[in-house]
C-alpha positions in Angstrom: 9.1 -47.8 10.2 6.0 -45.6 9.6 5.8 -42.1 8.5 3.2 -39.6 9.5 2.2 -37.0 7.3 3.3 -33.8 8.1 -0.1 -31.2 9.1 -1.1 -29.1 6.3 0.2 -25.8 6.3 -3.1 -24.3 6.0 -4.4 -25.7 8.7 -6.3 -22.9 10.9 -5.8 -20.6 7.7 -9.2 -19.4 7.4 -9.4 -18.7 10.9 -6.6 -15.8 9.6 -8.5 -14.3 7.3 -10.6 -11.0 7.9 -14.0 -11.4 8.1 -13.9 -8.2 5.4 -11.6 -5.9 3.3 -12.5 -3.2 5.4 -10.9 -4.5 8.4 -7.3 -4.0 6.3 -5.4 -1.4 7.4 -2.3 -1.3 6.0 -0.2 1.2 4.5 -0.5 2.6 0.9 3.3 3.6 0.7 6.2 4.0 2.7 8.2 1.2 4.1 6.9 -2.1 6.9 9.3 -3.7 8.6 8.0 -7.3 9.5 9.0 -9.4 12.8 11.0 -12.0 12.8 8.7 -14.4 13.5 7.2 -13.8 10.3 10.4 -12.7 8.1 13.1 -15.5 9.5 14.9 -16.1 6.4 15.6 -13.3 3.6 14.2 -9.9 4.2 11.8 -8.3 6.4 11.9 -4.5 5.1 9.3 -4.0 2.0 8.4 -0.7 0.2 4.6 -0.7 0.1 5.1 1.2 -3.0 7.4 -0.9 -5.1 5.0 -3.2 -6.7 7.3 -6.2 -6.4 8.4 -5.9 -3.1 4.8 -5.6 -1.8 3.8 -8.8 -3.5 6.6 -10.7 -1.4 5.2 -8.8 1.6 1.4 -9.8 1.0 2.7 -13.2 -0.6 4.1 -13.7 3.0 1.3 -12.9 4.9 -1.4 -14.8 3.5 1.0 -17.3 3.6 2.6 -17.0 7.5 0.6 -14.2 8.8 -1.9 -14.3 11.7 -4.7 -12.3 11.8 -3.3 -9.1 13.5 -0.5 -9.4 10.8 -2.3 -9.2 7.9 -5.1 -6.3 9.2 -2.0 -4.3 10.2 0.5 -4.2 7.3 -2.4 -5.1 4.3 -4.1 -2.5 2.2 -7.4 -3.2 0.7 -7.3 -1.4 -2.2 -3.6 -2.6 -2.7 -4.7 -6.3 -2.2 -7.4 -6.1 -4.9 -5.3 -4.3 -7.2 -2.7 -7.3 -6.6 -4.8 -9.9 -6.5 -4.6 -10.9 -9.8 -0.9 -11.6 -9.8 -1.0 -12.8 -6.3 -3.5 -15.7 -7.4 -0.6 -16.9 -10.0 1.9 -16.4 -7.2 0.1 -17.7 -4.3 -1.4 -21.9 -3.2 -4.3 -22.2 -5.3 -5.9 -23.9 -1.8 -5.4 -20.8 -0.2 -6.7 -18.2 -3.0 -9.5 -20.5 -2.7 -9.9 -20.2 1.5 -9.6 -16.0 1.0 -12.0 -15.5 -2.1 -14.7 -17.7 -0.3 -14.2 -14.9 3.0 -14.0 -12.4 0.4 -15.6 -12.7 -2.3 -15.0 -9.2 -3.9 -11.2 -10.5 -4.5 -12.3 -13.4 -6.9 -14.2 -10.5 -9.5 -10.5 -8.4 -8.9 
């Protein structure tokens, strides 16, 4: 019997990326409510404004989020303020694929 590797997860990942901070439109407080498409299994309500809940929520998003998704419910000057703790928190591979887009995030 052969096994086949399973596709990487971050296949088409930089394709998901914003070509810039500015396109980020999210909210600075108040609460998101994700689909369930992206927020299958534990919750899909965050408080922008509780520090820990929006890491989950932009944790999430870089992780499973299209394009659309992350523009709508990211903040940019939430996401550099984050980023930081997001690069501990988050697939090295990926920090990688969003600081080369964005390279004001890797100086955050």
């Amino acid at each position: 019997m052969t096994s086949t590797a399973l596709p990487s997860r971050l296949i088409g990942a930089a394709d998901r990326i914003p070509a810039s901070l500015a396109e980020l439109a999210g909210p600075e407080h108040g609460r998101v409510e994700l689909p369930v498409r992206l927020a299958w299994s534990g919750p899909s309500d965050f408080d922008v404004s509780d520090p820990r809940e929006r890491l989950t929520l932009y944790c999430l998003l870089l992780d499973c989020g299209q394009r659309g998704d992350i523009i709508r419910y990211v903040n940019p000057e939430l996401l550099r303020r984050d980023w930081p703790r997001m690069r501990r928190l988050t697939a090295r591979r990926l920090i990688s694929l969003w600081e080369r887009r964005l390279p004001d995030l890797a100086t955050a």
